[in-house]
Each structure stands twice: as C-alpha cells, then as structure tokens.
C-alpha positions as CSV (number, residue, x, y, z in Angstrom):
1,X,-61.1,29.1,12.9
2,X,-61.6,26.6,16.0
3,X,-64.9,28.5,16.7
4,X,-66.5,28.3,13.4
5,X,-65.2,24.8,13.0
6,X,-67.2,23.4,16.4
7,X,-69.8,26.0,15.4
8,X,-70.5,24.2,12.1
9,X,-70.7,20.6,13.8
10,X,-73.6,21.9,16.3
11,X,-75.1,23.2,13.4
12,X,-74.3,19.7,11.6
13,X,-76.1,18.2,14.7
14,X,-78.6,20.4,14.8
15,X,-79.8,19.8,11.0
16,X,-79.7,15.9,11.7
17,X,-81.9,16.2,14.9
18,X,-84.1,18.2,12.6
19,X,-84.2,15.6,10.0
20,X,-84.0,12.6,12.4
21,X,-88.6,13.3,12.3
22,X,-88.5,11.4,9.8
23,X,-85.7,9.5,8.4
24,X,-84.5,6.3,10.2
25,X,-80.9,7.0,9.2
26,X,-80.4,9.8,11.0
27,X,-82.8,9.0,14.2
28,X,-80.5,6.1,14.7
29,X,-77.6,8.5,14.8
30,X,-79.3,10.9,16.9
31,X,-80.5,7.9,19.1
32,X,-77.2,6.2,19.4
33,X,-75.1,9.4,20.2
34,X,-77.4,10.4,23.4
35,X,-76.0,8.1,26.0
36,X,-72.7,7.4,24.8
37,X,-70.9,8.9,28.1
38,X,-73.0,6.9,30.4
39,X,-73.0,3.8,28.3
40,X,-68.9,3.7,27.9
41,X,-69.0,4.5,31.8
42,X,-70.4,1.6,33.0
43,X,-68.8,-1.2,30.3
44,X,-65.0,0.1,30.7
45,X,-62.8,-0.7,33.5
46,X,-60.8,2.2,34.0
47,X,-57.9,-0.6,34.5
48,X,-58.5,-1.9,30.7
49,X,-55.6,-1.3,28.0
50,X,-57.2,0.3,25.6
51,X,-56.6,0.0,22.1
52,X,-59.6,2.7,20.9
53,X,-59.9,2.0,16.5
54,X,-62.2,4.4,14.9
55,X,-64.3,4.0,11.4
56,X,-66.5,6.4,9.6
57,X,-68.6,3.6,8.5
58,X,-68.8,-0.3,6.8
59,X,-65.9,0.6,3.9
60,X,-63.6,2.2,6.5
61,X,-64.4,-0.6,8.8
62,X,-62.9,-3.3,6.5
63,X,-60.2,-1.4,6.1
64,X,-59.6,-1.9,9.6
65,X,-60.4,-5.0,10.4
66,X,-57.2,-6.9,9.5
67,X,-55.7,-4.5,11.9
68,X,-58.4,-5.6,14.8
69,X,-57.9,-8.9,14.3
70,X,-54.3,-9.0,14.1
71,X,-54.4,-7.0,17.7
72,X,-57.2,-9.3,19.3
73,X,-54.6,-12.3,18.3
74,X,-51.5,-11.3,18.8
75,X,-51.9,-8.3,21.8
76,X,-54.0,-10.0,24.0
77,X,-53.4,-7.7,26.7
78,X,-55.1,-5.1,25.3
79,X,-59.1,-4.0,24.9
80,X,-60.1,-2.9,21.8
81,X,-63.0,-0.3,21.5
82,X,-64.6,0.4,18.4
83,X,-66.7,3.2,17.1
84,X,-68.2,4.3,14.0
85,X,-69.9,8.0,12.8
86,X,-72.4,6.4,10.6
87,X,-75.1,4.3,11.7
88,X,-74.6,2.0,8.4
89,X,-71.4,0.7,10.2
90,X,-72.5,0.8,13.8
91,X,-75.9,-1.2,12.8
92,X,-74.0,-3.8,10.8
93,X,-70.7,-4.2,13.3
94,X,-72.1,-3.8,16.8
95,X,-72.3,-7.3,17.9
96,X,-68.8,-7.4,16.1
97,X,-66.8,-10.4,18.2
98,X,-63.1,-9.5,18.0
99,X,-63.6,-6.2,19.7
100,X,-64.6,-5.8,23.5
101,X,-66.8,-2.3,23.0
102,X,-68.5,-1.0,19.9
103,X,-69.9,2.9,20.2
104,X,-71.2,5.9,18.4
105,X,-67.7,8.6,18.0
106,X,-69.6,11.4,20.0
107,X,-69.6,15.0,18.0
108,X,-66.3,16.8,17.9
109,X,-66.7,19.0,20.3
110,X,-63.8,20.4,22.9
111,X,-65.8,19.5,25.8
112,X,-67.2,15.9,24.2
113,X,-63.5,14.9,23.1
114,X,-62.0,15.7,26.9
115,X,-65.3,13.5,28.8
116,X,-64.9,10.5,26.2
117,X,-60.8,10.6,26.8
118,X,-61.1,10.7,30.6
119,X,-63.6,7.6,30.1
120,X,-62.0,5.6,27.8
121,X,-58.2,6.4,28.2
122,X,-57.0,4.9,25.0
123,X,-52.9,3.6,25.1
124,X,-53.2,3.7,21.6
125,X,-55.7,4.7,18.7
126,X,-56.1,4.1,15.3
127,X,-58.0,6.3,12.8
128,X,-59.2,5.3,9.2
129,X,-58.4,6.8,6.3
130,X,-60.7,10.4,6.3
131,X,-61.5,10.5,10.0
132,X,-59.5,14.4,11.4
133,X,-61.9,15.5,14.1
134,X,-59.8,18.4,15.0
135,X,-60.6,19.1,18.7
136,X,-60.8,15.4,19.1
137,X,-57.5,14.8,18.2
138,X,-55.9,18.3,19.3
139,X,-56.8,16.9,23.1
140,X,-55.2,13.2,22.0
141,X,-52.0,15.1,20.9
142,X,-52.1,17.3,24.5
143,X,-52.3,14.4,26.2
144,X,-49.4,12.6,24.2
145,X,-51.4,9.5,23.3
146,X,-49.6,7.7,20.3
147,X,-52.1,8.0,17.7
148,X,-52.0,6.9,14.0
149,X,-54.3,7.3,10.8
150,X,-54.1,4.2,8.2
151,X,-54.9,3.6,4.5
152,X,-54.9,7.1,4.6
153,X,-55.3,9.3,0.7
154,X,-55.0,12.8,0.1
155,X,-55.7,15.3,-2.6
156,X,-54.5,18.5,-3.2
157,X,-57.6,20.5,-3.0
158,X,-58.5,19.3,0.3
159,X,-58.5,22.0,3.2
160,X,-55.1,20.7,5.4
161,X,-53.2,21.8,2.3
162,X,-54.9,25.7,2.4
163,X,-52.3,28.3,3.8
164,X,-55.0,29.7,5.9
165,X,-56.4,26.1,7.5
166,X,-54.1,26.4,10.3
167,X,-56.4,24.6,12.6
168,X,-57.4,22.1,10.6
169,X,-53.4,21.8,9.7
170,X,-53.2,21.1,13.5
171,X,-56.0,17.8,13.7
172,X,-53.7,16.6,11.1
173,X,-50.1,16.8,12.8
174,X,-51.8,15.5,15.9
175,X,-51.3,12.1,14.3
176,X,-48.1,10.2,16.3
177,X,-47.8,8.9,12.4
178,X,-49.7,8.6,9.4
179,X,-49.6,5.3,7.2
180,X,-50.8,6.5,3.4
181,X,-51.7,4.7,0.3
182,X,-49.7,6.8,-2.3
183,X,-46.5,8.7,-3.0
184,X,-49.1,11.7,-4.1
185,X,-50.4,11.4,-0.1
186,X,-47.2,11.6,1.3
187,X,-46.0,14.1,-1.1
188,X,-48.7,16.4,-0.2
189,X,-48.0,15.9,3.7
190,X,-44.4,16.9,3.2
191,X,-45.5,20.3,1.5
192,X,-46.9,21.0,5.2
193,X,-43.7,20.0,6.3
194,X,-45.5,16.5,8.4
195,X,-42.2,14.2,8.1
196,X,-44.2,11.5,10.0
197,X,-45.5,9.5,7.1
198,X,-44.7,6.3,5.2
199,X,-46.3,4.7,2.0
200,X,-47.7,1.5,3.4
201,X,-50.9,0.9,0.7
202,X,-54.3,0.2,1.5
203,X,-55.2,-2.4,4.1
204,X,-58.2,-3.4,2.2
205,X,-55.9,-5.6,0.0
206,X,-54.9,-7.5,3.4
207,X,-58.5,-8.3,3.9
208,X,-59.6,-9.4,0.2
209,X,-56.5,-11.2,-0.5
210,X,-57.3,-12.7,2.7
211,X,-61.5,-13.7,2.5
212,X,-60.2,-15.1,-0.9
213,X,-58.0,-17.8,0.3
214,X,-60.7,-18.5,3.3
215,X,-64.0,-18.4,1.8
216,X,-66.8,-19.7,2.5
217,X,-68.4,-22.6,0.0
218,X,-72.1,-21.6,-0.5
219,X,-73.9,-24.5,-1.4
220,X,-76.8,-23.0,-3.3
221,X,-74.7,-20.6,-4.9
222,X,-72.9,-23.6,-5.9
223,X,-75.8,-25.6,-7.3
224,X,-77.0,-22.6,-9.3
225,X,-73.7,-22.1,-10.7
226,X,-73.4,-25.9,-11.8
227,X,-71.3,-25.5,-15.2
228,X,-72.5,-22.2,-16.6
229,X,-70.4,-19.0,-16.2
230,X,-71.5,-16.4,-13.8
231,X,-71.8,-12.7,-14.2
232,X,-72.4,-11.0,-10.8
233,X,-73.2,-8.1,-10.1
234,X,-72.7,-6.6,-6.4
235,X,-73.7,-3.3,-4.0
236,X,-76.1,-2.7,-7.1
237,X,-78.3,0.5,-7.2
238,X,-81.8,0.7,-9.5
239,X,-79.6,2.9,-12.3
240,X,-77.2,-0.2,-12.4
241,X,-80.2,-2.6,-12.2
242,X,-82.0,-0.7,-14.9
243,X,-78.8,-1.4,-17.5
244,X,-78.3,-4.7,-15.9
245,X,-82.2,-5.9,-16.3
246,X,-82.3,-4.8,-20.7
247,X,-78.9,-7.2,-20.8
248,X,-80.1,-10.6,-18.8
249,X,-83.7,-9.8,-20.3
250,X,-82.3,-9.0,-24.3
251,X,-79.4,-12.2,-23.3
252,X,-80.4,-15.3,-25.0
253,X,-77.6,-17.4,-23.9
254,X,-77.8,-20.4,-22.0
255,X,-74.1,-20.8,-21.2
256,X,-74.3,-17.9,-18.8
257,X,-76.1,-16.9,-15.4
258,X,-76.7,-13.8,-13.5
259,X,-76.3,-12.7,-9.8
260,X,-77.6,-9.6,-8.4
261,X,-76.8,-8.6,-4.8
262,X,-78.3,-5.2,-4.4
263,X,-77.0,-2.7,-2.1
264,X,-80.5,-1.8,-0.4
265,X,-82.2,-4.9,-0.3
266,X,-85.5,-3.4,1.8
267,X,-88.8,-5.0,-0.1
268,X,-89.8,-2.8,-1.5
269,X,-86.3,-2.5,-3.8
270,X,-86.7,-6.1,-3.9
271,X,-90.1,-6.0,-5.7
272,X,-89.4,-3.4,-7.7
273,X,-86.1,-5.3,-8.8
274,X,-88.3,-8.3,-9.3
275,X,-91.3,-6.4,-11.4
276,X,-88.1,-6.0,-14.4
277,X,-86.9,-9.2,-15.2
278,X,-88.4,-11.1,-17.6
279,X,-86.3,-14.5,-17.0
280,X,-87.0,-17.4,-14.7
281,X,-85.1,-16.2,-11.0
282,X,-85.1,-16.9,-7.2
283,X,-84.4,-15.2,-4.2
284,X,-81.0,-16.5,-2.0
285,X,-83.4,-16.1,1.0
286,X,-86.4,-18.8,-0.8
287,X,-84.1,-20.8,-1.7
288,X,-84.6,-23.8,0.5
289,X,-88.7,-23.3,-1.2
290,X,-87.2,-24.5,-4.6
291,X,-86.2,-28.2,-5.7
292,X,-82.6,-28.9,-7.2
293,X,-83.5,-28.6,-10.7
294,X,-85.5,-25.1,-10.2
295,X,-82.2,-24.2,-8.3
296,X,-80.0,-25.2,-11.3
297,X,-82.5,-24.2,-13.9
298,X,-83.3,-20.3,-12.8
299,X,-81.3,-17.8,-15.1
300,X,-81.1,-15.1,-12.5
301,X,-80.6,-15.6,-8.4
302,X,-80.9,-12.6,-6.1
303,X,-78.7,-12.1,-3.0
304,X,-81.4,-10.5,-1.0
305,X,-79.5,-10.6,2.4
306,X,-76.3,-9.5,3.5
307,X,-73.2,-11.1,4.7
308,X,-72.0,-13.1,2.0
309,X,-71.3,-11.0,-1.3
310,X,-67.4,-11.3,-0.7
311,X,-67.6,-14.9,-1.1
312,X,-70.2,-15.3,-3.7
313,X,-67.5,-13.5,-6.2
314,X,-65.7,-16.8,-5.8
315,X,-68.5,-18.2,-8.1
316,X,-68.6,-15.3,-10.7
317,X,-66.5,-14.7,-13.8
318,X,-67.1,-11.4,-14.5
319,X,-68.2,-8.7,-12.2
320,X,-70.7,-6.0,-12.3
321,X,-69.6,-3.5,-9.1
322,X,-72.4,-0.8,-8.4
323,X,-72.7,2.7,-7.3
324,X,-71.1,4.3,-10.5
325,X,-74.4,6.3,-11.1
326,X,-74.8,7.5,-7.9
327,X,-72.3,8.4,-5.0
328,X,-69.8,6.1,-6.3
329,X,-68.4,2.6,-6.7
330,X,-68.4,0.3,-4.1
331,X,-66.0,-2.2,-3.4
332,X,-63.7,-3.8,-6.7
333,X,-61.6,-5.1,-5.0
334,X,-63.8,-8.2,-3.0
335,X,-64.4,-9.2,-7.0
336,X,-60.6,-8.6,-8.3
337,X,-59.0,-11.2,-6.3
338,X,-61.4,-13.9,-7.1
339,X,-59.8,-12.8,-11.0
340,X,-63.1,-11.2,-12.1
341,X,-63.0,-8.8,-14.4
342,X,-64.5,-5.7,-12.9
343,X,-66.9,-3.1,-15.2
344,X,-68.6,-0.2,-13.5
345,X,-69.9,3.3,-13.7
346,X,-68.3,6.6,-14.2
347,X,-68.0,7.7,-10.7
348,X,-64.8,5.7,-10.4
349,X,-62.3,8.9,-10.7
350,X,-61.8,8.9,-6.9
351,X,-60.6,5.5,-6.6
352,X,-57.4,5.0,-7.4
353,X,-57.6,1.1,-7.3
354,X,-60.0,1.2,-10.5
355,X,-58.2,3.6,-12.5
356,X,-55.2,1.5,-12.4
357,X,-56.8,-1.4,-13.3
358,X,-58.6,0.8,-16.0
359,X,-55.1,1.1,-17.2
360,X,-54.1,-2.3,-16.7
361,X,-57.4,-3.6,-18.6
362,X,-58.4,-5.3,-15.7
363,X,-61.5,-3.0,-15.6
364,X,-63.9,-1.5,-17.8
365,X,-66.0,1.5,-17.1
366,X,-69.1,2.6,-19.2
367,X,-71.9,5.6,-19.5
368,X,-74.2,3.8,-21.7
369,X,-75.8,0.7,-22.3
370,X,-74.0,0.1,-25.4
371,X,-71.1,0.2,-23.9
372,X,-72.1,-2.2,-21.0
373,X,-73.4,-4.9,-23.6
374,X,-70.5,-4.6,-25.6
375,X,-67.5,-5.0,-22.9
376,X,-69.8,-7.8,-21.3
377,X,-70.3,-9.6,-24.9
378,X,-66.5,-8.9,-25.8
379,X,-65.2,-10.5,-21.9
380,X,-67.8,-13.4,-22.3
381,X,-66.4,-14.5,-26.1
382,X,-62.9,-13.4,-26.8
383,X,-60.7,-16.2,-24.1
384,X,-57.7,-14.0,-24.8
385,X,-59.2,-11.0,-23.4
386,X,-61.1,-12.1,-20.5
387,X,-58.0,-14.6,-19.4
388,X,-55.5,-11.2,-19.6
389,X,-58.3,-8.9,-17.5
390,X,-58.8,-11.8,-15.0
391,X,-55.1,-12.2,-14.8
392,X,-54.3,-8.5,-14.5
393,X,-57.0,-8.0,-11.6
394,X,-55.3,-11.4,-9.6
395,X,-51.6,-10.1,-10.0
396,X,-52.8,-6.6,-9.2
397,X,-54.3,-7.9,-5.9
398,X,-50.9,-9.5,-4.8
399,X,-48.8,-6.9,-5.8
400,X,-50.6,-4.5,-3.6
401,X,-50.7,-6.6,0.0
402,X,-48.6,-6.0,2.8
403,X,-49.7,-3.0,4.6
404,X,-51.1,-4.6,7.7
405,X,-47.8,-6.4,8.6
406,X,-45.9,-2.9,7.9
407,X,-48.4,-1.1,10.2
408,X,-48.4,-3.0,13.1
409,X,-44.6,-3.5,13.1
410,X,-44.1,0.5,13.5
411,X,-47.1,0.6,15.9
412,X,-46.4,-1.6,18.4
C-alpha cells in the first residue's frame, strides 16, 4: 500500500507540473516547492527550537493561528516554522510576522520527509485538522518527535477507518495526540483502537470570538453604514452574486444597505459583478474618490480587497456567507459572533458549525431565490425573529471557545 500511496503523489505532481503551462495556481505550487531544501538550509540554524505548524491552506491557517500566537508570546524560546500545501495560504501568509520561517510542505515522499526532518529538526509539530501525509509522519513517529493534529473531524467513510488501510491507519497513530472537534471524531478513532484523543472543539472559535472583541473600526465602512441596517455578504461566488444582485436590484427599501466582499476579487469578477447591479454603489478601494454624502448615499459598497471582511461583519446585521453553490461555504463563523444571522447555500452538510446553528435557527440555508428573499424579508421585519437568530449565533459562539487554552496546556 506504501508503494501505491507515494506512487499516486508523483503522479499527483506529475499532473500539476503538467497543468502548471497554464494555470497560475498550480505554477506557483510547482515554483514554490522547487527549492524548498536549499531555501530552509540557509534560513535555519540548526541550533533553533523548532516549533514546525503545518496548514493545508488560509481556512486551516486560522485555525492555527491562535495557537501561533499563543507560542510566539508565551514560548519565546522557541522558532516557529510555518508551511502550507496550497499556494492560496502560502501567497496570503508568507510575510506572516509571528512566525520566524514560512515554506511550501514538500511532496510526501520517503526520501523528501527524511531531508526536510534532518533540516528542520522540529521539537514539536502541529498539524491541522486534514493534514496525514503518511511517510511524512511515519519518519516523525521513527524519530519520536511529539507530534499533534488539532481541530481535527472525522467521518466514517474516510479511508483510516477501512480494515485494509493499514498504512494509512499508521500516518494516523503517528500523531503523539490528536485534539478533535466532536465525540463522533473521537468515537471513530477509538474503533481503531487510537486511545490518544481528546474532544477539545475547533480552534476557529478562539480566533473569531477573539477578532470580535479586537476589531478594527473601519471608518468608511462606518460612514456608509450611518443608521441603515446592513446585509453583508462575504467570500461570495458569481452563483451567490447572481441571487444576491435580483434582491438589492428588486429591494426598494431605504432602511437597508448592502455589502459584497467577493471571494475572487480579480477585475475582471469585479466588472462583471459591477455590469449587474442596477443601484447607486462604490468600490472600498475608490473610496477616498467619493465625497461624504456619495459615501453615505450609495446603496451598495464592494469590498474589493482583502484583509478586512472579519471586521466588516461588525457593521452588518445579517449575513450572506458564500460558496454554497460551489465547493462549499466559507467561513460562518467570522459573521456569527458579531450576532448576524447567517443564510447560505446547500453545500453546508459538511460543516458541522452550520447545521447546528440550522437547528438552533441561527442560520438559514436556501436552494432558490424564493427562499433567499423570503428568509432575508422575514429576518429584516419580524424583531422577534432576527433578535432570537442573532442571539442564538452569539451564545453559540461562546459556548464553543476554549480549545486553544486546552491544547496548549497538554502540549507543552
């Protein structure tokens, strides 16, 4: 099984060079794996503590990143190297100041896990929720580094919980200990008879709960707010713009204002965004081109830069999260502890945070635009609704925090 597993990421590699011609996406990871060795050679001193925390890409990165900075604060004797697998999080996070080294994760191959050890000698490492690379780890747990996998969520019909999977089975029991989200994760892990595993939640609510309480006032978000209720929608896609664009155009109320912060905000989705609407709007990056009273007066402002969506829900009362027509829904959570109401697509299923605030009715998923119009017209007039959603999606938010402070005390 080892041999077919390597076999199938050089043939993985192999398909990306191929298609790395001509797609950016996957020249940057072609072009960022090809002197990692080197690179990492000539930053580390082979007398650092290293602390090495890995991340698939941007979502598994925030998940980490209460852990990061808790480390850089508090275990100052330490070096923390981070790397990603996708050039999404690599692009965004490598000038990222609370760790010393930011790399590619080379591919999993025996003889790439061994080199990148020998450079980077971790004391300790941390892995993110999905990340098993089995020979990776199979050399971590020969040389007895302590390594742990957080915010960690399992299903049933995954391949560690296959009778036959024995060496996939093995990359998972590498892990010194295993930190999951949910009693099903931890129930599953037992079945393979792993005992090192405790139920510590998600450390995403750490960070939320925590960019809530510290965020950042944005003035012209402010000044296009003035007193008129917000509906904002974030990470959008153009199937989510396209239901989002007949409401604000159809709306005809002026007690309420619209933000879109799309996911790709290249210009060309910008334009095309822009060709839709049929209401007076202005980009967050023109801003400073408008006078106060355009600023106040537009019905529709587009975020069209990144960096500051996680505050900006701080202005909204209701939230529109996207990706529910495509690969699937982005981040509720950065809108649920402002109190926003969260509605969204139907690729939600794998998310456990929105189908329990499904069930707590502090979110409300829809296939058609009848549906949209109707939960957004219902949250926007009945107070007794929207005040027992908004207060569902706050308490929900508290209840669930914690798991950083219960991962670092058995970790260090």
């Amino acid at each position: 099984m080892k041999y077919i597993y390597t076999l199938g990421i050089r043939i993985y590699y192999f398909i990306v060079l191929i298609v790395s011609v001509f797609n950016k996406k996957a020249k940057l990871w072609i072009d960022g794996r090809k002197n990692i060795f080197s690179s990492l050679k000539n930053k580390i001193n082979p007398n650092d503590n290293i602390i090495w925390i890995h991340a698939a890409s941007v979502g598994e990165f925030e998940q980490a990143r209460e852990i990061i900075e808790v480390i850089k604060a508090k275990h100052t004797e330490y070096k923390i190297l981070l790397t990603f697998f996708s050039p999404s999080g690599y692009e965004l996070r490598k000038n990222y100041d609370k760790v010393d080294y930011v790399s590619y994760i080379p591919i999993d191959t025996k003889y790439n896990a061994k080199k990148f050890l020998d450079i980077v000698n971790p004391d300790k490492i941390f892995f993110v929720k999905y990340e098993i690379w089995c020979n990776i780890l199979n050399e971590v747990s020969k040389r007895k580094i302590p390594t742990f996998l957080i915010s960690a969520i399992f299903r049933h019909n995954q391949i560690y919980f296959k009778k036959w999977a024995n060496f996939y089975r093995n990359g998972l029991i590498s892990f010194s200990h295993i930190f999951v989200q949910n009693k099903n994760s931890l129930h599953l892990l037992k079945s393979i008879n792993y005992n090192n595993v405790s139920i510590t939640g998600d450390t995403r609510f750490d960070r939320v709960y925590k960019i809530s309480q510290e965020s950042a006032e944005i003035e012209i978000i402010s000044s296009f707010k003035s007193d008129k209720r917000i509906i904002l929608a974030g990470s959008t896609w153009p199937k989510d713009e396209d239901f989002l664009v007949e409401y604000i155009n159809k709306c005809k109320r002026n007690d309420i204002k619209y933000i879109i912060a799309p996911h790709e905000i290249n210009s060309s989705h910008i334009k095309s965004l822009e060709s839709k609407l049929k209401v007076n709007y202005l980009k967050y990056t023109e801003s400073d081109k408008f006078d106060d009273n355009e600023v106040k007066y537009a019905k529709l402002l587009i975020i069209d830069c990144i960096g500051i969506l996680s505050s900006a829900y701080k202005y909204g009362n209701i939230a529109y999260i996207g990706g529910g027509f495509g690969a699937g829904i982005h981040n509720i959570l950065e809108a649920a502890t402002f109190g926003l109401p969260v509605i969204f697509g139907p690729k939600h299923t794998k998310f456990a945070e929105a189908l329990e605030l499904i069930d707590q009715k502090g979110a409300f998923t829809f296939t058609q635009y009848f549906e949209l119009e109707h939960q957004l017209d219902t949250l926007v007039d009945d107070k007794k609704t929207y005040s027992e959603a908004s207060t569902s999606c706050l308490d929900y938010v508290k209840s669930q925090i914690g798991a950083v402070d219960k991962i670092m005390t058995s970790t260090f």
